[in-house]
N, C-alpha and C positions, 0 to 999 in steps of 0.2 A: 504494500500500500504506500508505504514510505518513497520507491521508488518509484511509482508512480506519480505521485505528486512532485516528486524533485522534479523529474524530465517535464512534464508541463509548466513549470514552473521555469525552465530553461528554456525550452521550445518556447514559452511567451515572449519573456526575453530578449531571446537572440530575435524574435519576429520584430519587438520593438527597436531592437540597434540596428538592424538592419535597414529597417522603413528607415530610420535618420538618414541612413548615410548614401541611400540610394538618392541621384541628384533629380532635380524636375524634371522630367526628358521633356517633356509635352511643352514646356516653357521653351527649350532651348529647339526644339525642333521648328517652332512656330517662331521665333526670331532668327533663326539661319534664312524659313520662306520665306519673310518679308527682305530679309537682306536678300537674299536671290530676285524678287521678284521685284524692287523697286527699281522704278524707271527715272524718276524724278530726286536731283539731292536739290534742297535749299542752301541758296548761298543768300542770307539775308533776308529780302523781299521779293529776292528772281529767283527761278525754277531753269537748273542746267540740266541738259541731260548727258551725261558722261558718253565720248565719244564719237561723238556727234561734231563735224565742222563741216563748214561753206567756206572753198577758197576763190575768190574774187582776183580778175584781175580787172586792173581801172586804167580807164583812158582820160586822156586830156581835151580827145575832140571829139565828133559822131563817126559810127558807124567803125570803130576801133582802133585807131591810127590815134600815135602819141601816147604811147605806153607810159604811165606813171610807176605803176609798181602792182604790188600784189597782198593782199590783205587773207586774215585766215580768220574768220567769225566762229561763235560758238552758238548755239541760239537762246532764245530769248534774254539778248542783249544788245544796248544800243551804240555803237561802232560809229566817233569820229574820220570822215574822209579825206584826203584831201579834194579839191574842187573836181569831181569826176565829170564827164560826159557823156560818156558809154561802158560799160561792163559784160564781163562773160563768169557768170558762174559755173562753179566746178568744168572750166574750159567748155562752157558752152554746150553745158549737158542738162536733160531732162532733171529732177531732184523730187526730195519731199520737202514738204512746210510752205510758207511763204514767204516772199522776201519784199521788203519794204523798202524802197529808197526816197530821200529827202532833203530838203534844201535847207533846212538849218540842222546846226550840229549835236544838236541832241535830239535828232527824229523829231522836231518839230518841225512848223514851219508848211511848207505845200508836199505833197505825201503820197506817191502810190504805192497801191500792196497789189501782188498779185502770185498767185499759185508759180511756185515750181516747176511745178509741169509743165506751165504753157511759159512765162517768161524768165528765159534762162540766159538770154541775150540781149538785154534790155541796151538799144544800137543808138535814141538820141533823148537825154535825160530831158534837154530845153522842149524839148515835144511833150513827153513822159508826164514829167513833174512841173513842168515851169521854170525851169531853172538847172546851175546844176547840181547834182546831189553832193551833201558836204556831209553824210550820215545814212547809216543801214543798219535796218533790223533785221533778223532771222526769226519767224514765230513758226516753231513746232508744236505739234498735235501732241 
């Protein structure tokens, strides 16, 4: 009888030291998912999303002529120019998001947006925007 009650008495035990020391899994498994599956980090009050770039090159006149240089964006943020004309995104490729270019230097100012898709060559900004573009936005989905 005596040894009966010892070994339950052990058996309870060891069932209570053990539940301690086993960790949360259920905890730790559900924040590995979120870290796997988030697409968005906060930097402040803008949403980047890691990986992600639009490289731009910019012209001084229309239609491409007068190479200024070459700009590498990340998106949703707003990207000082210098005075552009014309642009080719990712060398003049299709893309995703939108891109917005603009005549004052913090995307203000006179302003079009338009799908990736369709403008990826945007050839006379004085047509475009009214002006030329001193500032670009990149907005992804």
């Amino acid at each position: 009888m005596v040894n009966i009650l010892l070994t339950t008495a052990i058996l309870i035990a060891s069932k209570l030291v053990a539940g301690v020391s086993i960790p949360d899994t259920q905890k730790n498994i559900s924040k590995r998912q979120d870290d796997d599956n988030r697409n968005f980090c906060s930097v402040g009050s803008v949403y980047q999303i890691p990986g992600k770039t639009l490289d731009l090159e910019l012209y001084s006149q229309r239609y491409f002529s007068g190479r200024i240089g070459f700009k590498t964006v990340t998106p949703n943020r707003c990207y000082e120019l210098p005075p552009t004309y014309s642009s080719k995104l990712n060398g003049g490729t299709p893309g995703e998001g939108t891109v917005t270019f603009c005549t004052g230097k913090r995307c203000d100012g006179s302003c079009r947006s338009k799908s990736r898709q369709v403008w990826y060559t945007p050839a006379d900004m004085q047509y475009d925007i009214k002006g030329l573009a001193n500032s670009v936005y990149w907005s992804f989905p």
